[in-house]
KEKE-151647 format. One record per residue (C-alpha): x, y, z; residue number from 1; residue in one letter. Coordinates in pm, 1 decimal, padded with zeros to 6 digits, always signed. Each point is the difference from the previous one (the first is absolute). Example, Ala and Ser with C-alpha at 12.3 -4.5 7.8 and 13.67 -1.06 7.14 Angstrom:
KEKE-151647
- +01230.0:-00450.0:+00780.0:1:A
- +00137.0:+00344.0:-00066.0:2:S
***
This chain:
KEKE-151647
- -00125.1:+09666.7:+13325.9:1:X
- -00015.9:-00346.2:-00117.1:2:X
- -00344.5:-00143.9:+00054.3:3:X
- -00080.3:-00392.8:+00055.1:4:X
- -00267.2:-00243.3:-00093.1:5:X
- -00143.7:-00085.8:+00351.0:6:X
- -00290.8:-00249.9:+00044.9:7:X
- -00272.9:-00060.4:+00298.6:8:X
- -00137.6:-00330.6:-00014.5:9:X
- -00383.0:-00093.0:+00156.0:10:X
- -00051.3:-00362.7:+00065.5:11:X
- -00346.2:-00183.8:+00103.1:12:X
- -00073.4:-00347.4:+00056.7:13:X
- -00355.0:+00134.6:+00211.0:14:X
- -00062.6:+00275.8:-00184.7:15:X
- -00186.5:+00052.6:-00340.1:16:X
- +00142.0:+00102.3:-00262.7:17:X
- -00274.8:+00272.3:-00001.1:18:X
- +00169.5:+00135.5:+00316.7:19:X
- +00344.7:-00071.9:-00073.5:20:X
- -00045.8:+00193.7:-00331.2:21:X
- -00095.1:+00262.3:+00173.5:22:X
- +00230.0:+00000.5:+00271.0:23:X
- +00277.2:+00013.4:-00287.4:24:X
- -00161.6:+00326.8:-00188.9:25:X
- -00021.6:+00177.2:+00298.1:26:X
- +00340.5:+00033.5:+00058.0:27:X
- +00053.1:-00023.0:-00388.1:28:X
- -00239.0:+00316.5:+00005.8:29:X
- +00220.1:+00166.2:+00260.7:30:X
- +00358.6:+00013.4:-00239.1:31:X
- -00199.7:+00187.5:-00237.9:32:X
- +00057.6:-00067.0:-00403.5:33:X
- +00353.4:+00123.4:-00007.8:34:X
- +00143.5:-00221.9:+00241.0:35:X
- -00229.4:-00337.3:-00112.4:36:X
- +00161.7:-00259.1:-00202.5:37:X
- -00240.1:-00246.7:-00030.6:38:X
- -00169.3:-00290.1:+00204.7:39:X
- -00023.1:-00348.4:-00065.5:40:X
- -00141.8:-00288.3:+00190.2:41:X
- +00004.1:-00346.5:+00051.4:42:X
- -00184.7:-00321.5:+00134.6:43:X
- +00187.4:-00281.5:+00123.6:44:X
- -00209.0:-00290.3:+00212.7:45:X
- -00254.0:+00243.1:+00166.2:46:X
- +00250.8:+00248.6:+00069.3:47:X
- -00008.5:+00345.4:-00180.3:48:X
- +00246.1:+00251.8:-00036.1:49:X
- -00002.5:+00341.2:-00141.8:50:X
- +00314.0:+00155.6:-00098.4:51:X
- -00017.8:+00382.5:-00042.8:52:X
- +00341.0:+00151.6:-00140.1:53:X
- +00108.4:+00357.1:+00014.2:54:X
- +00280.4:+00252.8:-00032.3:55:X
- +00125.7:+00089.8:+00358.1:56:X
- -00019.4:+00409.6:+00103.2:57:X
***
């Protein structure tokens, strides 16, 4: 089987980044390390967005 780089994407404009952190690690948490790529993040005019990037099942 040929696995693929997937991504999930969290985005706030209302939320912390406390809780949109967290929001992202949870389901970061739930891959488990062999399936987690990395995650990366970025802050563009009040609006945050976490990118979490993983190998599909």
């Amino acid at each position: 089987m040929n696995k693929k780089v997937c991504h999930k994407t969290f985005d706030a404009t209302l939320k912390s980044w406390d809780d949109l952190f967290a929001e992202a690690a949870e389901f970061a948490s739930s891959l488990g390390p062999d399936r987690l790529i990395s995650i990366s993040h970025s802050d563009s005019h009040s609006r945050g967005v976490v990118a979490v990037w993983y190998w599909n099942e």
